[in-house]
C-alpha positions, 0 to 999 in steps of 0.5 A: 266970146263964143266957146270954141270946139274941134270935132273929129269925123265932123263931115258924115253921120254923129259927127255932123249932127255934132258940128250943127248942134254945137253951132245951133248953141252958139259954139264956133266949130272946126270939124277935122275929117278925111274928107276936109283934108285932115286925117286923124290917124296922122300924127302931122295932120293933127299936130298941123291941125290943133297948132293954129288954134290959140284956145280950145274948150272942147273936143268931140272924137266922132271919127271913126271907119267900119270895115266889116269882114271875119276876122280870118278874112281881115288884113292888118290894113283893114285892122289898122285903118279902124284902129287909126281912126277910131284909137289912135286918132283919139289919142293924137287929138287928146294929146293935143287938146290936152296941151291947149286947155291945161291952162284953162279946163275943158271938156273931151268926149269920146264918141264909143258905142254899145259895140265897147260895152261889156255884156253888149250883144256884138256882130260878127265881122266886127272885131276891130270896130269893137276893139277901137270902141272899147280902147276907146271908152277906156281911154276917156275913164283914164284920161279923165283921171290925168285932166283933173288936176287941170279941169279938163273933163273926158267922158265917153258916149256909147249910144246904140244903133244910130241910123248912120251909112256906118250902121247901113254897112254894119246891117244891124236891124231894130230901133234906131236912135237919129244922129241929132238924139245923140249929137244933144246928149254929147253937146251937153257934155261938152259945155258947162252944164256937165260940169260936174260930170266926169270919168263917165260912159254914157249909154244912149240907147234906142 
């Protein structure tokens, strides 16, 4: 029985490259994105989501929006459309692979970036992305605290400048990492290889 896994942000950028990766290795992937009718963010969406899947052994939090504006400048819609996606909706689709690999383990990962990294360089207009991205990191180091009783791993991906339409919006020069360099070390992750890996934020650095 092939392995199964929910990818979040699946349709665009590291979240696709994720979605053909795991494939590539045999895994059945369902990619959950605005653009194929799931946002994140909403707490019935999810639920609606994850409740027709009998098993899940991993999860890939890809999602993520980018609205970059100075912080004077910015609304609480823009902060909230980044937090949604990004923290929230990492926390409503943890939730939920929580309830559905309890039972039997499983792999989470949290794709973070440089941006959530202390001592990183950061960009102005891009406090709420840095904020998402840090909340994120953080949460896969306690997540993985509470999922291992339970074999569920959570480990967090901070890669840098990936050569997405994100980074394109956010105008970040210098090198650049492809999405497939990264989707590699996240699949890695996600199955039976990193077993022993847990409670980790791995910096994937171009």
């Amino acid at each position: 029985m092939s392995p199964f896994a929910v990818v979040t942000g699946g349709s665009g950028g590291i979240g696709a490259a994720v979605v053909s990766e795991l494939r590539s290795r045999g895994w059945e992937v369902i990619s959950l994105s605005r653009r194929e009718g799931c946002d994140v963010s909403d707490e019935a969406q999810v639920k609606a989501a994850f409740s027709r899947l009998e098993t899940l052994d991993a999860m890939v939090h890809c999602a993520a929006v980018l609205v970059k504006k100075p912080i004077a400048a910015m609304t609480l819609g823009d902060w909230d459309t980044q937090l949604g996606a990004g923290l929230r909706g990492a926390f409503l689709c943890s939730r939920e692979a929580f309830r559905l690999m309890e039972k039997r383990g499983g792999s989470i990962v949290m794709v973070s970036s440089l941006s959530g990294v202390a001592g990183a360089e950061k960009f102005p207009g891009m406090s709420a992305y840095v904020a998402a991205k840090s909340g994120l990191a953080g949460l896969a180091e306690a997540l993985a605290v509470e999922g291992r009783p339970h074999g569920i791993r959570v480990n967090a991906v901070s890669p840098g400048a990936v050569d997405t339409q994100m980074l394109r919006i956010a105008g970040v020069e210098g090198p650049r990492l492809e999405p497939a360099e990264v989707a590699r070390v996240i699949a890695w992750l996600a199955g039976p290889d990193s077993k022993p890996v847990s409670g980790a934020n791995i910096r994937v650095d171009p």
